[in-house]
N, C-alpha and C positions, 0 to 999 in steps of 0.2 A: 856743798853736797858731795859725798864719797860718789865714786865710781860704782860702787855697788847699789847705794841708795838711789842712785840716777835710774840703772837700768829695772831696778827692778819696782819704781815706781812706774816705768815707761810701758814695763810688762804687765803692770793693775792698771794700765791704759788711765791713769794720770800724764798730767803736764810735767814734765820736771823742768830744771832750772835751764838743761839744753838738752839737745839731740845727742844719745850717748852714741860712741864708735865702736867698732870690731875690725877687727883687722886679720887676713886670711890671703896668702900668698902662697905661690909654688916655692920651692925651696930656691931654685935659682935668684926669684928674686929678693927675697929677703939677704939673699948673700949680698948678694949687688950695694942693697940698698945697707946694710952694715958697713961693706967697702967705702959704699961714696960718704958716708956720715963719719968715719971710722971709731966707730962705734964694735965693743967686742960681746954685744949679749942684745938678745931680743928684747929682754926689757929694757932695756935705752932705747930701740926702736918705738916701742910700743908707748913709752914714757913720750917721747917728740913728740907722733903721732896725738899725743892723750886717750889712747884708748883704755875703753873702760871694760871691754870683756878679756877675759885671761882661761886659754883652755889646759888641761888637764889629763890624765889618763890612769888607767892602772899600769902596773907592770909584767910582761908576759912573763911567767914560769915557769908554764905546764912544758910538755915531750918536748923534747930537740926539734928543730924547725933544720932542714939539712937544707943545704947549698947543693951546687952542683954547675957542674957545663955538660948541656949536652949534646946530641952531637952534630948542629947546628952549628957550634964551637957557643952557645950564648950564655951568659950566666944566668943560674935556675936559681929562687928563693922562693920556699915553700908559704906557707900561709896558718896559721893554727885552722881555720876552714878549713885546707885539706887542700887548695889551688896553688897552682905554680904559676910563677911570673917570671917575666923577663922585661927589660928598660929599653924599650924602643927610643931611640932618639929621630929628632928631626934638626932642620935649621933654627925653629925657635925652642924647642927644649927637649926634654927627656920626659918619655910618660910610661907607667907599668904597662905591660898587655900581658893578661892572664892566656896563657898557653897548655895547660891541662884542667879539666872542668873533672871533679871528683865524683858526682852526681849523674855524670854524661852517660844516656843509657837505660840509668836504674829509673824506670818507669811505674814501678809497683812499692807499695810500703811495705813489703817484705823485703826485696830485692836492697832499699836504703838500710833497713835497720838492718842487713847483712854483709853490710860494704862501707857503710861507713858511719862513722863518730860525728854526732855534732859538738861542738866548742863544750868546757865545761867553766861554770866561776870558778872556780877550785884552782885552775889554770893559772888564778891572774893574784899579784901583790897591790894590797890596795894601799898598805901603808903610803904610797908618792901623793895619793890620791890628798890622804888626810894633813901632809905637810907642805904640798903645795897650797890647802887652805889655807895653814897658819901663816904661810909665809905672804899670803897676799890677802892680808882681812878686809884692805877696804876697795877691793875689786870685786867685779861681778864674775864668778868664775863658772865656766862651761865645760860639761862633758859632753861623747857622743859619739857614733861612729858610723860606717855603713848600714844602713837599715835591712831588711830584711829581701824587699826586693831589689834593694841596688844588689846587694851582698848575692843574691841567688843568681843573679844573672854572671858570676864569678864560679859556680857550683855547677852549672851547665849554661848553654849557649840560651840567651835571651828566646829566639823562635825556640828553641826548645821547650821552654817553660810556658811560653804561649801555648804551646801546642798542647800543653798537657792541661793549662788553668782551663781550656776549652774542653779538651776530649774525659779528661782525669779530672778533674778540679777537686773530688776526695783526697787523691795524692800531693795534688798542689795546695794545698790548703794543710795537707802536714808538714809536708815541707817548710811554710812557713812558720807556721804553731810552734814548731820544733826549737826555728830561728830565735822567735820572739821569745819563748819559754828560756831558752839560755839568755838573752836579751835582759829580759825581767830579772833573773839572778842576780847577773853582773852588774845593773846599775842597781839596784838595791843595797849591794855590797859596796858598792862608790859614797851613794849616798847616805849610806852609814856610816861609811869613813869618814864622810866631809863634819859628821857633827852639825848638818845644817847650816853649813856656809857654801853648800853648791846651789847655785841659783837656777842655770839654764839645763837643761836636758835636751838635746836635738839629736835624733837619729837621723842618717841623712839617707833619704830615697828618692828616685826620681821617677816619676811618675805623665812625665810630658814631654811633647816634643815641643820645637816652637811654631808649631801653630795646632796643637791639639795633644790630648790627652792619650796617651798609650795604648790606653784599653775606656770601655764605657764605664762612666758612671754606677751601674750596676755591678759590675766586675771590682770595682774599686770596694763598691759596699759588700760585695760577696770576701773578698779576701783579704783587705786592709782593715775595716773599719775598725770589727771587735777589738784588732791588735793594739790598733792606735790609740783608743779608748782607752784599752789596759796600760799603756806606757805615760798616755796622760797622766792618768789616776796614782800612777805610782808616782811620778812627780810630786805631782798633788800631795801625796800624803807625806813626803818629805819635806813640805815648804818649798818645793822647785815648782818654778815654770816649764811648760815644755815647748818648745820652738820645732817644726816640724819643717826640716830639710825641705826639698822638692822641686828640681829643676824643671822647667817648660812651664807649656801653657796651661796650669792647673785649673784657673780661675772657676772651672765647674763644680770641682771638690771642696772650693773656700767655707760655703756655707755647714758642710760634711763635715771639715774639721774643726769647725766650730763646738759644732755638735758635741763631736768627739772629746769635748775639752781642752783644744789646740791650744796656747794662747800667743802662740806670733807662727807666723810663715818666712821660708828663709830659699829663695833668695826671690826680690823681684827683678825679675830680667823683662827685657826689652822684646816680648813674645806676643803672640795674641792672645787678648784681655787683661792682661796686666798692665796697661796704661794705668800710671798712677793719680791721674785724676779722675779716673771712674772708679778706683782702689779706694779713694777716698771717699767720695760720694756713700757708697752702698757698705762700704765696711767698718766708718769710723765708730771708736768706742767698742766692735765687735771681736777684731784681733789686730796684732803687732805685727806693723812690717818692715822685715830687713832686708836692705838691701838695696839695688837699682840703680845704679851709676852703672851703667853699659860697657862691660870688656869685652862686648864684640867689635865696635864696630866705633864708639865715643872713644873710649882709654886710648888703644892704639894709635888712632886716626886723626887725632884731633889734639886743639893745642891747648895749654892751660887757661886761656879766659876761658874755650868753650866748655870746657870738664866744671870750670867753678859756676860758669851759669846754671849746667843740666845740673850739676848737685845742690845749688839753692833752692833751684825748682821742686827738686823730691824734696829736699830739709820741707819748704816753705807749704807741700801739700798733703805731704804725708805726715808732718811733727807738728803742724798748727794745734793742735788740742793734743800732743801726748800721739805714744802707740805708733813709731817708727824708730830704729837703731840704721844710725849710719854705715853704709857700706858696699863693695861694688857691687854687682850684680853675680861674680861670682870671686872667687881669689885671682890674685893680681897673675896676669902670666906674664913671662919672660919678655912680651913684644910691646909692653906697656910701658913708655917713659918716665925716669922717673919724677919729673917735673909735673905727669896729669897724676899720679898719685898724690903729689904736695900738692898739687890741687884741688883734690877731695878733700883732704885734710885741713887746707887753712880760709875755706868758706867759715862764716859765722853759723853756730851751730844752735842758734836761736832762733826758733821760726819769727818771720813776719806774717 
């Protein structure tokens, strides 16, 4: 069985022959992990590993994206969004923090379509899109990027936008429409490229913290649902699955984006009610779950029997009948040995 027919049997919530893999790292460690293999290309990584998903992109081309130091002395990289960032480091790695929010402020749907640009497809070369298919026909390949409200809280300050989905919620609700409507374009034009050899669609938004949900339930169906709906559907009508990002403890929304036409959720982390044997119980046969090997607190902390026990446990409860994809709970960070990675990876990946 190809790497693609695996996953995307696993996504029609059939059995396949094993539990397919994905693999998702900070960039430190991937380096690392080329070093210690010496290996000089991802795909040898990813070929060891056996992973079966492979992701993709278009290519930016739209206005100049300017650099800059400013005068802080920091280096500034703009964003086609319209936000600046700068690379914070720490003792365990290097992480972006958006330091100018484009949207900060503009409170009224007059005031935004006066001030600023949303993204446009026109922007982007899809040609990469349609030769990285050709170049890998029997992988499952993956597009996808910030979703709407990850991506917004980059546009202005997270309470910001709280404050507006509550007092404004006509303004916050264009705001996103806006998002999603460029969204809808650009993968339409991927999935066009691909010829129907893109399988997965995942927008990544997060929507939880770890022990509860952002905003209510009602708040979720007020300004996500129709969107997610729509990004389903276009999947759908490509022959793609859609895999719906979403860090925290969602598990209220599960049934919601079922609804919505989800067909896997990504990531399962080690949060409240995503225990993956109550995950199983109440969801199997309903949607796909990726993820759940714990880079909080298991990867770091702990030694390779204990990472290959936790990860048989998820193989064995969540891939028993199909409708789990192997992988951590979120990308590998720099504080993760790389001995508990070979350890996720060389479990047998056949449920018992």
């Amino acid at each position: 069985m190809t790497s693609k027919e695996r996953v995307r049997l696993t996504l029609s919530k059939q059995k396949p022959d094993r539990v397919p893999a994905a693999y998702e790292a900070v960039y430190p460690v991937t380096k690392k992990l080329l070093q210690h293999y010496g290996f000089t290309s991802l795909k040898q990584l990813l070929e060891k590993f056996e992973i079966d998903i492979y992701a993709t992109d278009a290519k930016y081309i739209g206005p100049e994206l300017k650099t800059y130091v400013d005068e802080q002395g920091r280096n500034i990289t703009t964003s086609y969004w319209g936000f600046h960032r700068t690379v914070h480091e720490t003792d365990v790695g290097a992480y972006p923090v958006t330091v100018k929010f484009p949207l900060e402020g503009l409170d009224t749907i007059e005031k935004i379509q006066e001030n600023y640009t949303f993204p446009k497809a026109e922007w982007f070369d899809y040609a990469p899109v349609a030769k990285f298919c050709e170049n890998n026909p029997d992988k499952a390949i993956i597009i996808g990027h910030p979703g709407p409200f990850q991506m917004v809280t980059n546009l202005m300050s997270m309470d910001e936008f709280f404050i507006l989905m509550y007092d404004d919620p006509e303004v916050a609700s264009y705001i996103l429409d806006q998002m999603v409507a460029f969204e809808l374009e650009y993968y339409e034009q991927c999935l066009i490229a691909g010829k129907g050899k893109i399988d997965i669609l995942r927008p990544h938004d997060d929507y939880g913290t770890q022990i509860s949900m952002l905003f209510s339930t009602d708040m979720w169906d007020e300004f996500f649902k129709d969107n997610t709906k729509k990004l389903a559907d276009l999947a759908h009508k490509y022959g793609a699955f859609y895999m719906q990002h979403s860090c925290g403890a969602v598990r209220p929304i599960i049934s919601r984006l079922i609804d919505c036409g989800v067909d896997a959720l990504e990531p399962v982390q080690k949060v409240c009610g995503l225990e993956v044997d109550s995950l199983a119980q109440e969801f199997e046969g309903k949607i796909v779950f990726h993820g759940g090997v714990d880079t909080q607190w298991l990867l770091p902390g702990s030694i390779p029997e204990e990472v290959a026990k936790e990860t048989t446990h998820i193989i064995n409860t969540l891939g028993k009948k199909g409708g789990y994809i192997l992988m951590a709970s979120q990308a590998f960070e720099s504080d993760v040995p790389v001995e508990n990675i070979e350890a996720v990876y060389s479990v047998s990946r056949i449920p018992q």
